[in-house]
C-alpha positions in Angstrom: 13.0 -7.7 -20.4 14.0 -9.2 -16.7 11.6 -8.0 -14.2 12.6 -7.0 -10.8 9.6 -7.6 -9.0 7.4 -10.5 -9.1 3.5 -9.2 -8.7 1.9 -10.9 -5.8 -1.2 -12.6 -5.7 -0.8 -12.3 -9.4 -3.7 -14.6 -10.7 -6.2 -13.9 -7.2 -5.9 -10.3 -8.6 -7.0 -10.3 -11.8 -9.3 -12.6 -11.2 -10.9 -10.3 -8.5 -11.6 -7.9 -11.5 -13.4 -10.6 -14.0 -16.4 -8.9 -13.9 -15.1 -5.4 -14.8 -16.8 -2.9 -17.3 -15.6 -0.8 -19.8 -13.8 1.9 -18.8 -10.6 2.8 -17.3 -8.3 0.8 -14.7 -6.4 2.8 -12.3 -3.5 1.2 -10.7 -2.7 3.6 -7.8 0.7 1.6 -6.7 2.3 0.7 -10.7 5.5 -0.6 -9.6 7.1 -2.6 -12.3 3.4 -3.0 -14.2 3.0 -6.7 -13.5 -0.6 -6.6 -12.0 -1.2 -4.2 -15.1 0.2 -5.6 -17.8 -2.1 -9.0 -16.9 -5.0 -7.0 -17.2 -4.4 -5.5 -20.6 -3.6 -9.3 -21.5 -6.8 -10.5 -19.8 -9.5 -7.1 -20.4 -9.3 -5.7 -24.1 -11.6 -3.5 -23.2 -10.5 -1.5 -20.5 -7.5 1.2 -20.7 -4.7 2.1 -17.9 -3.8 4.7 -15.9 -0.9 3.7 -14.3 0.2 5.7 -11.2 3.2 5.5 -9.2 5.5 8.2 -7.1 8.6 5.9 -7.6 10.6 7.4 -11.0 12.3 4.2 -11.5 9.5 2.2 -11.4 7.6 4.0 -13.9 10.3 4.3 -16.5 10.4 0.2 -16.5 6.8 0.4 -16.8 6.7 2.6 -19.5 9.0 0.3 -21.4 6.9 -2.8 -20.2 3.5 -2.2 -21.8 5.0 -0.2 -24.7 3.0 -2.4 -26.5 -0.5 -1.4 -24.8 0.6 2.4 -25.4 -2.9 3.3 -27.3 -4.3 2.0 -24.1 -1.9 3.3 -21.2 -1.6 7.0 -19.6 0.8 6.9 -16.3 1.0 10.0 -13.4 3.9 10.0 -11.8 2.5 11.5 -8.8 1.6 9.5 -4.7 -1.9 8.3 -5.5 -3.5 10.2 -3.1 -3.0 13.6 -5.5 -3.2 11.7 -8.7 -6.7 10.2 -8.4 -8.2 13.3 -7.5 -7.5 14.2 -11.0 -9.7 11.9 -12.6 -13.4 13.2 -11.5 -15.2 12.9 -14.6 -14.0 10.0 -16.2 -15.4 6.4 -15.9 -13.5 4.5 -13.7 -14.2 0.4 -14.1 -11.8 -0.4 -11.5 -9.2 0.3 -8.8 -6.4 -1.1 -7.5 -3.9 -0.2 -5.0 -0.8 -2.6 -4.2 0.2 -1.3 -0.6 4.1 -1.5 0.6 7.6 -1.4 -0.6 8.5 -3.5 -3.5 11.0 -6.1 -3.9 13.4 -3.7 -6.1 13.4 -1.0 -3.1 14.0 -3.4 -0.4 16.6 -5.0 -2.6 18.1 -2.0 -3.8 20.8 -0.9 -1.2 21.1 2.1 -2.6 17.3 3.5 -1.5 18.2 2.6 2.3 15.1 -0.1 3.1 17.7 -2.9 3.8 19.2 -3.8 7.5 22.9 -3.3 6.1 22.5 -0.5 3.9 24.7 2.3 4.2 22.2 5.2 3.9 19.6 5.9 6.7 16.8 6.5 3.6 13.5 4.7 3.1 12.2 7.1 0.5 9.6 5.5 -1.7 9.7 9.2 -3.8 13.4 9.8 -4.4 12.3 13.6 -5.1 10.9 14.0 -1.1 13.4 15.7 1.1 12.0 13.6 4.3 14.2 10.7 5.1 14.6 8.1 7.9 17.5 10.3 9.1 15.1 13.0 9.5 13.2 10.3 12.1 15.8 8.5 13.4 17.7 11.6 14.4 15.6 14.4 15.1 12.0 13.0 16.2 11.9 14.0 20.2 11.0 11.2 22.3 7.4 11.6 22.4 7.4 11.8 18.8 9.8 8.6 18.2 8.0 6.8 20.7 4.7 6.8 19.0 6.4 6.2 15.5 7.5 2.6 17.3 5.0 2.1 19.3 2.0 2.8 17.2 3.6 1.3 13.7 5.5 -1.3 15.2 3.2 -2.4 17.9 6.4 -3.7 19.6 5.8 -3.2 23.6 9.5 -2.6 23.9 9.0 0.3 22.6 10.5 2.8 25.5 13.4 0.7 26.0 13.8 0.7 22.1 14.4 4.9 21.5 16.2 5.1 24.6 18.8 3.4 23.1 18.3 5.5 18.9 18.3 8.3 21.0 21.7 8.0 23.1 23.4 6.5 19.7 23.1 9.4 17.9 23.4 10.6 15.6 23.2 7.4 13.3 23.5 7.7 9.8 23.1 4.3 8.3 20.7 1.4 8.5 23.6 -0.9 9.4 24.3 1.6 11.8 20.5 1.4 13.4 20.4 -2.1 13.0 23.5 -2.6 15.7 22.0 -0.1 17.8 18.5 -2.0 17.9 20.3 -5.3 18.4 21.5 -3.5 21.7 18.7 -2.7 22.4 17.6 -6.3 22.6 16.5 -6.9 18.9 18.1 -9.8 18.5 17.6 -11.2 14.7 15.9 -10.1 11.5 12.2 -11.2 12.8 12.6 -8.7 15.5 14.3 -5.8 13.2 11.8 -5.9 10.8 8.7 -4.4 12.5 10.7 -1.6 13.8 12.0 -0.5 10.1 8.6 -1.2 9.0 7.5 1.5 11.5 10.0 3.9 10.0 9.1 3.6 7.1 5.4 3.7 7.1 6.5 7.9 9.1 8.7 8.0 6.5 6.3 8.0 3.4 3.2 8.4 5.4 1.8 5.4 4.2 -1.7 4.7 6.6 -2.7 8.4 5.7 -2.2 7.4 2.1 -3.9 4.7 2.1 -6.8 6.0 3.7 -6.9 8.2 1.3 -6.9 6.2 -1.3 -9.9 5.0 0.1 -11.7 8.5 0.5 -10.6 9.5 -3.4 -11.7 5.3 -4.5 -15.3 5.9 -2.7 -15.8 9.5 -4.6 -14.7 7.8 -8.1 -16.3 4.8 -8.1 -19.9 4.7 -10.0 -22.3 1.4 -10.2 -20.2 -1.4 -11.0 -16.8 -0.2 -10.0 -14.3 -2.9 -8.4 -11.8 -2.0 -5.7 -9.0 -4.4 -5.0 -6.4 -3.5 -2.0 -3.4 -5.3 -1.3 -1.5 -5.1 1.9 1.4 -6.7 3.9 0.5 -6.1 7.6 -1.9 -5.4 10.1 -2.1 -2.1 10.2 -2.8 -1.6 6.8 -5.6 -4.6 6.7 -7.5 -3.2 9.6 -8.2 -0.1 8.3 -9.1 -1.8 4.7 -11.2 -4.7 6.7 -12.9 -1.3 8.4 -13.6 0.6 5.4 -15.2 -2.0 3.6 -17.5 -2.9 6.6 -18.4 0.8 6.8 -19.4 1.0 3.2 -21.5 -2.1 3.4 -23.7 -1.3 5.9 -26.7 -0.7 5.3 -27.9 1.2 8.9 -25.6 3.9 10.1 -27.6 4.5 12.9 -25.6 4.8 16.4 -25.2 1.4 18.3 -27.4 3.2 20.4 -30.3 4.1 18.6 -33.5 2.1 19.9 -34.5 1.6 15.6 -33.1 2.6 12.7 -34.0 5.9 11.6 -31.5 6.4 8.6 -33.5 4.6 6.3 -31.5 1.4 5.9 -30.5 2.4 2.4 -26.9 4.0 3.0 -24.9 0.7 1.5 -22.4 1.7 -0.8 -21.7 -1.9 -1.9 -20.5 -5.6 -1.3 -17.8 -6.9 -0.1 -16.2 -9.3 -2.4 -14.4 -11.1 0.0 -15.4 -12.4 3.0 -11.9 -13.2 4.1 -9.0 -11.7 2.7 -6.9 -14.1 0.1 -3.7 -14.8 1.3 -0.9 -16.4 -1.4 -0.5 -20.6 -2.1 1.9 -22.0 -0.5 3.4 -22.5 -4.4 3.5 -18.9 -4.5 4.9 -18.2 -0.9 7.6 -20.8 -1.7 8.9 -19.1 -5.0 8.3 -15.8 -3.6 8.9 -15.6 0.2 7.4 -12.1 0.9 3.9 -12.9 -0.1 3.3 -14.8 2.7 2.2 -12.0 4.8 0.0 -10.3 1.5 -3.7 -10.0 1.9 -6.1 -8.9 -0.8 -9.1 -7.9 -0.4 -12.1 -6.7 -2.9 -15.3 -4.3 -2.7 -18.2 -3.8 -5.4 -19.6 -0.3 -5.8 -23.1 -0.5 -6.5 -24.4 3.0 -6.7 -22.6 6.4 -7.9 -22.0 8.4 -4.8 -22.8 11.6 -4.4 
């Protein structure tokens, strides 16, 4: 079976989970089941719950670890809802591969790409909210802090000014000739901007955080959470959450002493900077050069 997708940070991922107990593995973002199927092969004994709001994706997965069925249950849900449906069972680990994959962004079809002739960026073909729905009816204010905040691109003013008197535009080729009016003049400088989009699009930093709120109320003593993510945005808020959890004093900055007890650590961090891909792998697959994974170890069940 030809996979679309190549996993990053294949090996550095499983690896991150080596000393995993028995129990289940949840993989919030399944894709195509690469990161998955690698930890069937390398854990006997841990099962799968594979979760992924892409319909596509899941089918192939399906077909893909066929051979783990006895071991595999998949929700075809956003990971947000799906892991709140777990309380109760005895979650080993946690993984969440953050972004678009390689088959959407390569599929013109699903609108990610800079010539595509849709205006989509779905990552759930089933939601009714599309790019268009940005693009063309945000209001300034609203637009504006889509491209600002998401795109951290200080041209930002100058940048819906132009979507604004071009519409209505109905296809990313479309939006692409309109930034490059604008001033974005190449594929470096388009990027961010779709990016931005996007992440509105499939509210993507509220799902991650809560990811991270559903992850914390899961995990019991022992329980390993790996996050993979693709920009800045997304690796702040991990490289904060994890900082937060391992604190041990949660008194204010401005407290004279600690008062709280110095017991409110929730864990480790399991890396003290995030691993980035080889330059093997960022040759044979260009796109992991900007993925960062990071790791946390619960050590206590939270109440």
């Amino acid at each position: 079976m030809k996979t679309p997708h190549i996993p990053v940070l294949l090996n550095e991922t499983i690896d991150l989970f080596k000393n995993i107990k028995d129990g289940y593995f949840v993989d919030c973002t399944l894709g195509f089941g690469g990161h998955s199927e690698e930890m069937l092969k390398r854990y006997p004994h841990i099962k799968l719950i594979g979760i992924d709001q892409d319909s596509d994706a899941m089918e192939f997965a399906k077909k893909r670890l066929s051979k783990y069925a006895n071991r595999v249950e998949f929700i075809n849900k956003r990971a947000s809802e799906a892991l709140k449906e777990l309380k109760g069972l005895n979650i080993s680990g946690i993984l969440a591969d953050i972004g678009v994959s390689s088959f959407q962004l390569d599929n013109a079809k699903r609108g990610f790409t800079f010539d595509s002739d849709t205006l989509d960026m779905r990552m759930n073909k089933n939601q009714e909210f599309s790019a268009k729905d940005v693009v063309n009816f945000y209001d300034r204010e609203s637009l504006e802090r889509v491209i600002k905040d998401y795109s951290e691109d200080r041209r930002y003013k100058k940048i819906v000014d132009f979507i604004i008197k071009n519409r209505p535009i109905t296809s990313n080729r479309e939006l692409s000739e309109v930034l490059m009016k604008a001033g974005l003049k190449d594929k470096k400088n388009l990027a961010p901007i779709f990016q931005a989009i996007r992440i509105e699009v499939n509210n993507e930093l509220n799902e991650l955080n809560s990811i991270l709120d559903e992850s914390e109320k899961l995990a019991g003593d022992g329980t390993i959470l790996g996050i993979i993510t693709f920009h800045s945005l997304e690796d702040r808020i991990v490289k904060n959450r994890f900082k937060k959890w391992a604190r041990k004093c949660i008194c204010p900055p401005e407290a004279i002493r600690c008062e709280c007890g110095g017991n409110n650590q929730k864990g480790i961090i399991l890396t003290k900077k995030p691993i980035t891909a080889s330059k093997e792998e960022i040759k044979q697959n260009p796109r992991s050069r900007s993925a960062k994974l990071r790791g946390f170890m619960f050590k206590e069940k939270n109440e």
